[in-house]
DRENDO-1510 file (C-alpha; in Angstrom, 1 decimal, always signed):
<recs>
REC; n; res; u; v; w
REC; 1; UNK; +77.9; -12.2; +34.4 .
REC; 2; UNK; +78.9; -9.5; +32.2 .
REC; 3; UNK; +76.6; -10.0; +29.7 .
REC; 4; UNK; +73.6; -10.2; +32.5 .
REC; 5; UNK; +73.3; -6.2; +32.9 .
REC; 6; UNK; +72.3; -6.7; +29.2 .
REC; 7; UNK; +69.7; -9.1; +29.5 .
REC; 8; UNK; +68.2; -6.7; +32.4 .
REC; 9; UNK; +68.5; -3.8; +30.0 .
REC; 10; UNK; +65.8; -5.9; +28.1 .
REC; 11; UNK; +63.0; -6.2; +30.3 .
REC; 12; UNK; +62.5; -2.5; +31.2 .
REC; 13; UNK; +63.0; -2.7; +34.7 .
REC; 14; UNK; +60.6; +0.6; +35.7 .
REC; 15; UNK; +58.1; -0.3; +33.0 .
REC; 16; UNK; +57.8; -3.7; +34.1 .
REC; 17; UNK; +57.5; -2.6; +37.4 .
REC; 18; UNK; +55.3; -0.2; +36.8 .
REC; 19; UNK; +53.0; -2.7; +34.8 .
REC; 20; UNK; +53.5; -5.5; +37.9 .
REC; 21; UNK; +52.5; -3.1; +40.2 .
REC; 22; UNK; +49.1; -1.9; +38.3 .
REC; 23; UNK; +48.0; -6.2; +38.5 .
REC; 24; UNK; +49.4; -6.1; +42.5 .
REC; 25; UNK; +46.9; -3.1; +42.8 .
REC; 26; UNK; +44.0; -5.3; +40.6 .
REC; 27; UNK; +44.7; -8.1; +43.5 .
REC; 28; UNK; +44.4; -6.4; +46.5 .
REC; 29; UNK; +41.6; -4.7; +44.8 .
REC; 30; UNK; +39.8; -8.0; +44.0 .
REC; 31; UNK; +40.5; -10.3; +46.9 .
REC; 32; UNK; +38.3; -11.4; +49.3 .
REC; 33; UNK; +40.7; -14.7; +50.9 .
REC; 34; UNK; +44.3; -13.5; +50.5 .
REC; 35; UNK; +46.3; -16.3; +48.8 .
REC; 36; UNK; +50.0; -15.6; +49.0 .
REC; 37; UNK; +50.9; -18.5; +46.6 .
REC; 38; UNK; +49.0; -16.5; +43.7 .
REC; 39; UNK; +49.9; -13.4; +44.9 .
REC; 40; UNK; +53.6; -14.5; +44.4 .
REC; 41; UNK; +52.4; -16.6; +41.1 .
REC; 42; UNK; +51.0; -12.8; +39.8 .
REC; 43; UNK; +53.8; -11.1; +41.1 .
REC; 44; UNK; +56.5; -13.1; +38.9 .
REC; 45; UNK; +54.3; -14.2; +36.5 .
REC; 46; UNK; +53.6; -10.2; +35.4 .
REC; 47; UNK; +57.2; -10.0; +35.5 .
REC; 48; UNK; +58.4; -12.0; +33.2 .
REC; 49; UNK; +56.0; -11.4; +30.8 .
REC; 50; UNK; +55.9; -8.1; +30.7 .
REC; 51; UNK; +59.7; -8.3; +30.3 .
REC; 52; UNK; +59.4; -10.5; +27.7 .
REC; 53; UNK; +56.8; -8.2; +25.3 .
REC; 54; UNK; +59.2; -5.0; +26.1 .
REC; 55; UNK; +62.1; -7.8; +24.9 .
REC; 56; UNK; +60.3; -9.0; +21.8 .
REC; 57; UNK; +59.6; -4.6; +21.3 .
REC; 58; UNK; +63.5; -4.3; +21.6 .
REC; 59; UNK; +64.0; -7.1; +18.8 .
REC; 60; UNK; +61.5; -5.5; +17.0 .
REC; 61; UNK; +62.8; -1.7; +17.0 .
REC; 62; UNK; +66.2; -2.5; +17.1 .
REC; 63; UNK; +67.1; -0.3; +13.6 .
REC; 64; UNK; +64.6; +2.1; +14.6 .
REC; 65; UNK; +66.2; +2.4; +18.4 .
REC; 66; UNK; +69.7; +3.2; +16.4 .
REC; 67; UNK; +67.8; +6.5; +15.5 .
REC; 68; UNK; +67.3; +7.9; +18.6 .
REC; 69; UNK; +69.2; +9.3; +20.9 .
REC; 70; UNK; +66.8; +8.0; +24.2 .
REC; 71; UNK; +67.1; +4.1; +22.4 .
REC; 72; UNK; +70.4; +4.1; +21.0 .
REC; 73; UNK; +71.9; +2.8; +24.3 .
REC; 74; UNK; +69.9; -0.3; +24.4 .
REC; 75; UNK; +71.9; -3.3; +24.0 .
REC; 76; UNK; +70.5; -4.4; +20.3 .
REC; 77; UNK; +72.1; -1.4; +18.8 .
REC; 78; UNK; +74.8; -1.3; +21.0 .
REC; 79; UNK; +75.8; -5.1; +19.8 .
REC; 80; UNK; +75.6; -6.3; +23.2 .
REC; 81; UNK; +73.5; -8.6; +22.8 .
REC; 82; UNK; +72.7; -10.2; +19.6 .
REC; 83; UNK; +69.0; -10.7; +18.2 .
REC; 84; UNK; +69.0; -14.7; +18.9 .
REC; 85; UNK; +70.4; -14.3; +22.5 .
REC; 86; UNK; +67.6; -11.7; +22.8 .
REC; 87; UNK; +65.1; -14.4; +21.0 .
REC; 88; UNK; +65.8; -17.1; +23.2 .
REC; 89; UNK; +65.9; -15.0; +26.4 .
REC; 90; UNK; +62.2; -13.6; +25.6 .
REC; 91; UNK; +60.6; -16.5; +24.7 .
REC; 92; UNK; +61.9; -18.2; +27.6 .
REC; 93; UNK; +60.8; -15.9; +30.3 .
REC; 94; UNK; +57.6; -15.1; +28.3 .
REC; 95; UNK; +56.9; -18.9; +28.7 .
REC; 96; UNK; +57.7; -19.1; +32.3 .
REC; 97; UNK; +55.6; -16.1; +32.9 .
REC; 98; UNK; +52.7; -17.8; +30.9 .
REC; 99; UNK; +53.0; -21.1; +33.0 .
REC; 100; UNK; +53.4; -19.1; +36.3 .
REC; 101; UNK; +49.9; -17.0; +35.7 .
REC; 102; UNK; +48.5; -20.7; +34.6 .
REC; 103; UNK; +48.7; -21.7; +38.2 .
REC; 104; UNK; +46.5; -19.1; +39.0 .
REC; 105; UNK; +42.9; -20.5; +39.4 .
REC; 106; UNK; +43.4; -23.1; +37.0 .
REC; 107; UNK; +40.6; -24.7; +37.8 .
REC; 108; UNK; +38.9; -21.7; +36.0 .
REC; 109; UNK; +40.6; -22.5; +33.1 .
REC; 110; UNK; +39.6; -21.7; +29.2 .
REC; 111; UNK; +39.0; -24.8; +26.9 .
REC; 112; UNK; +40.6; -27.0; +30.3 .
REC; 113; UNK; +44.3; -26.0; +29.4 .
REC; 114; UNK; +44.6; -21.9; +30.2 .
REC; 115; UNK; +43.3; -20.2; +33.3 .
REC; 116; UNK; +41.7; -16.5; +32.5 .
REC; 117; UNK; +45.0; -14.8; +34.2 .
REC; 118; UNK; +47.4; -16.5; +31.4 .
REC; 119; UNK; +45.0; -15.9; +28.5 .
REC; 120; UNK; +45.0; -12.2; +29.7 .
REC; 121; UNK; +49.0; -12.3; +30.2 .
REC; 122; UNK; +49.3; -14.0; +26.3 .
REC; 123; UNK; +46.8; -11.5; +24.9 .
REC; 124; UNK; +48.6; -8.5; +26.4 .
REC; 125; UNK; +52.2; -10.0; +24.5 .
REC; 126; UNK; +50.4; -10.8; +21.3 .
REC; 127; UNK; +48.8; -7.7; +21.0 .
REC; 128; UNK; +51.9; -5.3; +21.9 .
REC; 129; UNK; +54.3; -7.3; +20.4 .
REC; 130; UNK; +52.7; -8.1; +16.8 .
REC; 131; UNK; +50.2; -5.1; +16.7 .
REC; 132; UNK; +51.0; -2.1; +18.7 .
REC; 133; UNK; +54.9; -2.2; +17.8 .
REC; 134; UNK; +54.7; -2.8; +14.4 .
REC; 135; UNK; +51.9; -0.1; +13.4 .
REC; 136; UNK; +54.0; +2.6; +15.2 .
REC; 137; UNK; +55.4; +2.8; +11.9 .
REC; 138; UNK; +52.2; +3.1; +10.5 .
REC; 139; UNK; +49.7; +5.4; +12.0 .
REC; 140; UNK; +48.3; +6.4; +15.3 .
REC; 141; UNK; +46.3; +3.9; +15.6 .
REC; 142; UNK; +48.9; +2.3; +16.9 .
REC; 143; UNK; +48.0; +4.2; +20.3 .
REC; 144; UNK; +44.3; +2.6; +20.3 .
REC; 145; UNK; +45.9; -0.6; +20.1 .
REC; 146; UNK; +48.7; -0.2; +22.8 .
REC; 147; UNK; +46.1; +0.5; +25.5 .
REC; 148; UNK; +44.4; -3.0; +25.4 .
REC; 149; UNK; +47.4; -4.4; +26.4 .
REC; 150; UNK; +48.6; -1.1; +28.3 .
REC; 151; UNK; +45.3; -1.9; +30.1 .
REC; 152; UNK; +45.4; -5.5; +30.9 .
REC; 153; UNK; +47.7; -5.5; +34.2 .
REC; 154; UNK; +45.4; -3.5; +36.2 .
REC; 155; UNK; +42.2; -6.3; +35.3 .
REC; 156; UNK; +44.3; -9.2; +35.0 .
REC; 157; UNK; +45.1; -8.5; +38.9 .
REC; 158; UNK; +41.6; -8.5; +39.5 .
REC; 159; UNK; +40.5; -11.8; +38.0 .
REC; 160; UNK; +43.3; -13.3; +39.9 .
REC; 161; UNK; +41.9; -12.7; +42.6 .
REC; 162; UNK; +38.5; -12.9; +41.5 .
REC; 163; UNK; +38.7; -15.3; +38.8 .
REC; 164; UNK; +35.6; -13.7; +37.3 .
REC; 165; UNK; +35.9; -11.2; +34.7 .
REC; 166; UNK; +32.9; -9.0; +35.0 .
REC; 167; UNK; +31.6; -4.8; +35.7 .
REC; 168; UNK; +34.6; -4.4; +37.7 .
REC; 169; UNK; +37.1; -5.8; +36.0 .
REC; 170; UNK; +36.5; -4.2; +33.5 .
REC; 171; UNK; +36.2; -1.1; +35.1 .
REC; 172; UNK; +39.6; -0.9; +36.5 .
REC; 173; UNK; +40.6; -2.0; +32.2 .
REC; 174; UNK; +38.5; +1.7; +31.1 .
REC; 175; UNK; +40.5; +3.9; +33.6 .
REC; 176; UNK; +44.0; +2.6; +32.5 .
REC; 177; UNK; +42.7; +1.9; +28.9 .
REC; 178; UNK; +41.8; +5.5; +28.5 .
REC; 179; UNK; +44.7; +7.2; +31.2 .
REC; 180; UNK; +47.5; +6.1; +28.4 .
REC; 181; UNK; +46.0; +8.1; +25.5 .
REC; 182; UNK; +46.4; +11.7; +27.7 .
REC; 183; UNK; +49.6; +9.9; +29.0 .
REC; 184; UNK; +50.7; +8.9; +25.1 .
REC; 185; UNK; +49.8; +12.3; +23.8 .
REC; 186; UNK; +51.9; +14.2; +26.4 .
REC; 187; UNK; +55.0; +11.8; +25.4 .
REC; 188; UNK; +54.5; +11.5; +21.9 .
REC; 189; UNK; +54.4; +15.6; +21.9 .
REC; 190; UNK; +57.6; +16.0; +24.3 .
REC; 191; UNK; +59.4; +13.4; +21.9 .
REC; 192; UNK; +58.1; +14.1; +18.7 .
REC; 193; UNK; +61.6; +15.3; +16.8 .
REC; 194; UNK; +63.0; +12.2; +18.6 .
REC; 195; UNK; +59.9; +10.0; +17.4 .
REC; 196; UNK; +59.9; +11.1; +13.5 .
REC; 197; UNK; +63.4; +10.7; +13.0 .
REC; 198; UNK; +63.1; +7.0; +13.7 .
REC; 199; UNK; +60.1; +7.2; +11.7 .
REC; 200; UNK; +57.6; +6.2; +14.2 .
REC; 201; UNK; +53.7; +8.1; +14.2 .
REC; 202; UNK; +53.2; +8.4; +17.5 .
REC; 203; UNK; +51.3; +12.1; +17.7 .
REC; 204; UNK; +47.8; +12.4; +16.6 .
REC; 205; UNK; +47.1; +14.6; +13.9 .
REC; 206; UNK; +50.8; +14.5; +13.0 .
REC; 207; UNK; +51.5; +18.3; +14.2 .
REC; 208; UNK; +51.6; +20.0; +17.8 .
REC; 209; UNK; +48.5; +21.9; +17.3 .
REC; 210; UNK; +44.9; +21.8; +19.2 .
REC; 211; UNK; +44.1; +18.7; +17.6 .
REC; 212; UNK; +45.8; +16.3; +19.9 .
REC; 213; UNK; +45.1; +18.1; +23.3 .
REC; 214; UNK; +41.0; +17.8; +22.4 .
REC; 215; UNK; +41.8; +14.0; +22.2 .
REC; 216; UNK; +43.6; +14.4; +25.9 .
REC; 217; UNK; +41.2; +16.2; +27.2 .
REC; 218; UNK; +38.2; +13.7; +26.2 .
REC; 219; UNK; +39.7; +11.0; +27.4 .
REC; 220; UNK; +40.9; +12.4; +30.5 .
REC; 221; UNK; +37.2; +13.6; +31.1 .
REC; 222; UNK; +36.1; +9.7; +30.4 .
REC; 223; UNK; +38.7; +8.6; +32.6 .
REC; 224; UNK; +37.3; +10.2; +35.9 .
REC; 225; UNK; +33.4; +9.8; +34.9 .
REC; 226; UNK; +34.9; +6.1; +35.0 .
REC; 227; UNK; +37.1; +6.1; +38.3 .
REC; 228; UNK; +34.3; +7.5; +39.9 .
REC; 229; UNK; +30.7; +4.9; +39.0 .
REC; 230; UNK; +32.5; +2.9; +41.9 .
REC; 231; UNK; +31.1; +5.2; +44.2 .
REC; 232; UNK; +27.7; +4.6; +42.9 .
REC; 233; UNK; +28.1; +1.4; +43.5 .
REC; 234; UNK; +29.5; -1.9; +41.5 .
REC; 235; UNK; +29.2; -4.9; +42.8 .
REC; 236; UNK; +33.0; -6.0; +44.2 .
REC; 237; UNK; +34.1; -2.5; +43.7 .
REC; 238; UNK; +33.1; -0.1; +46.1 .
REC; 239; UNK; +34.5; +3.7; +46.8 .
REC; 240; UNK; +33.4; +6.0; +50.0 .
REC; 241; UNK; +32.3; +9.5; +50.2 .
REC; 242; UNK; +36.2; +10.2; +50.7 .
REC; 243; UNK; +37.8; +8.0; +48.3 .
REC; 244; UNK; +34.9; +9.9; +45.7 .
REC; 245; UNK; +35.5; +13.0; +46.7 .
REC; 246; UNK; +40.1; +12.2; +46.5 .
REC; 247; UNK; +39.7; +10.6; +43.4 .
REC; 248; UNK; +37.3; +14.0; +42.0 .
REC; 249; UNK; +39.7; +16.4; +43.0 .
REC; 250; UNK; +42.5; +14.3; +41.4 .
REC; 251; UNK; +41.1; +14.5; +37.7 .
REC; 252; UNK; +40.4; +18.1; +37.7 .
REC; 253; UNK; +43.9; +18.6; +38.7 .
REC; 254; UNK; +44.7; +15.8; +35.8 .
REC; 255; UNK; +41.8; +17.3; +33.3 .
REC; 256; UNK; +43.0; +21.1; +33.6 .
REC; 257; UNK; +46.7; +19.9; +33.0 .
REC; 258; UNK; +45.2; +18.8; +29.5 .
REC; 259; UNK; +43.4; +22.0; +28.9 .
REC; 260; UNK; +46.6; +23.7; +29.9 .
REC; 261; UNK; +48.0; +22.0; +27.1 .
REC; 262; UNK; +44.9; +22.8; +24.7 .
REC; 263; UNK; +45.5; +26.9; +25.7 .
REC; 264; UNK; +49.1; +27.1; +25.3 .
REC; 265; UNK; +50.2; +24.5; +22.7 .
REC; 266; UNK; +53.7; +24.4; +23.8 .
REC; 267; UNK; +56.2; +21.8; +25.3 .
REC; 268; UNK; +56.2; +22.8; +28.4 .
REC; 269; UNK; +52.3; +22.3; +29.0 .
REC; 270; UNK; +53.0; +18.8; +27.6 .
REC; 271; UNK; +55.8; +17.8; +30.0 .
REC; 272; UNK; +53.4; +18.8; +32.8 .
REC; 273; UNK; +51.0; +16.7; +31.1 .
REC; 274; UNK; +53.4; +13.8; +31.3 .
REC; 275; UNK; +54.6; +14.0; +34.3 .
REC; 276; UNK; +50.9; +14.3; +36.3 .
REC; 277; UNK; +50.0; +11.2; +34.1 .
REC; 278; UNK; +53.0; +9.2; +35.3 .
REC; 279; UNK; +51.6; +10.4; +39.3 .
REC; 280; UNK; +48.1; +10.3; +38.2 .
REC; 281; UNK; +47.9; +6.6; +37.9 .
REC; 282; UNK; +49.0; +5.0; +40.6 .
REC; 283; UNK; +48.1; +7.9; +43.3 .
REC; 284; UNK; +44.3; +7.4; +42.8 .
REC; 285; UNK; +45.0; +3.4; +42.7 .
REC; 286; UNK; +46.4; +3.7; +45.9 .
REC; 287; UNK; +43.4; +5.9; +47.1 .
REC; 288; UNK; +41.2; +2.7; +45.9 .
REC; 289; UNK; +43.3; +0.2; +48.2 .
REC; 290; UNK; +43.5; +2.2; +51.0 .
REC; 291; UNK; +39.6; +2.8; +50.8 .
REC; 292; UNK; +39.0; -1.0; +50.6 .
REC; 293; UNK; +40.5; -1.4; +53.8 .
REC; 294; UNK; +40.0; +1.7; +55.9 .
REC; 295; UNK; +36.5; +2.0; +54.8 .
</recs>
């Protein structure tokens, strides 16, 4: 039981949940029948394998997470846990989340053997785990790559409930695909000592200067353009006049905390950055649910 805190410690508890609730969002976004058995298949399915890509990161990064000050507690470089217990345990729920997503709409299935919501969950692992993680050694890139599978969550809750993967789908992928490189930058900047000690190249350009905060601030722009086409109809995917008009207001307020940052170039700026991007997210999500069902 001891050792169970550990295993926890692993999965990333508030990312995961985080991640969960973006594909809970998808759902209720998507369905038309409520289905609670693939609502709770989603539900644990996302769990566990999210959990097991932020595991596999952990094995990963474990020198690297020695480094830093924010890592250093994990249980890899703590000793903890060693790297085969940590093996074993993310594999296994990585599988179990897999077969759990499988159920979903199986009759949908890919090549008879994997429905569209566990080829989603397996591309989002494969690509964070054996792409995104290792080329944060290498180069920013590394940020492109992390929000295909940064992305997934919020569509792969949609074709759950949809089992389609079409305009709208792949809607709700652009606004989370393009939220994380505003929500990236502001992190990478507020961490950056932390980040090049372990070696990691996490900040575009390399140096706080103007060059990053452009890269926020058109992304952030292409963001809202994106949250908003709803309201000009998409088929599935519908916004009202007040959802619009929320969700508007909502990136200004998120696009002038990314010119804040391009005027004063400081850390400060990018804190506030960070934190509206972690309350940016799921606030105009929630606007889209309530809308569905108020309006």
């Amino acid at each position: 039981m001891h050792s169970l805190k550990f295993y926890v410690q692993l999965l990333k508890i508030r990312l995961t949940i985080t991640v969960v609730f973006s594909a809970v969002v998808g759902y209720l976004l998507g369905f038309s029948e409520f289905n609670s058995t693939h609502f709770i298949y989603l539900l644990l399915g996302g769990f566990f394998v999210t959990g097991s890509a932020n595991a596999f990161n952990q094995i990963l990064e474990k020198d690297k997470d020695k480094l830093m000050e924010r890592t250093s507690v994990r249980p890899l470089p703590q000793r903890n846990l060693s790297v085969t217990q940590a093996f074993i345990f993310a594999t296994l729920i990585g599988l179990i989340g897999l077969y759990l997503l499988n159920q979903i709409n199986p009759q949908g299935s890919f090549y008879g053997f994997m429905s569209k919501s566990s080829f989603f969950g397996l591309i989002s692992i494969l690509l964070y785990v054996l792409s995104y993680t290792p080329l944060k050694r290498i180069s920013t890139i590394s940020i492109f790559v992390g929000a295909i599978p940064g992305a997934i969550p919020f569509l792969l809750g949609f074709v759950a409930a949809t089992d389609d993967f079409g305009i709208a789908a792949g809607t709700l992928f652009a606004i989370q695909f393009f939220w994380q490189f505003p929500h990236f930058i502001a992190i990478a900047w507020v961490l950056d000592d932390e980040y090049k000690k372990a070696g990691f190249k996490m900040l575009f350009g390399k140096e706080k200067n103007k060059y990053p905060t452009i890269i926020s601030i058109f992304t952030s722009v292409l963001m809202i353009i994106i949250s908003i086409i709803p309201f000009f109809y998409i088929e599935n995917l519908n916004l009202s006049i007040y959802a619009f008009v929320i969700i508007l207001l909502l990136g200004i307020w998120f696009i002038i905390k990314s010119v804040k940052l391009y005027q004063n170039v400081d850390d400060a700026s990018a804190r506030r950055l960070m934190i509206a991007s972690f309350a940016y997210l799921p606030l105009i999500q929630i606007v889209y649910v309530i809308d569905k069902f108020l309006f």
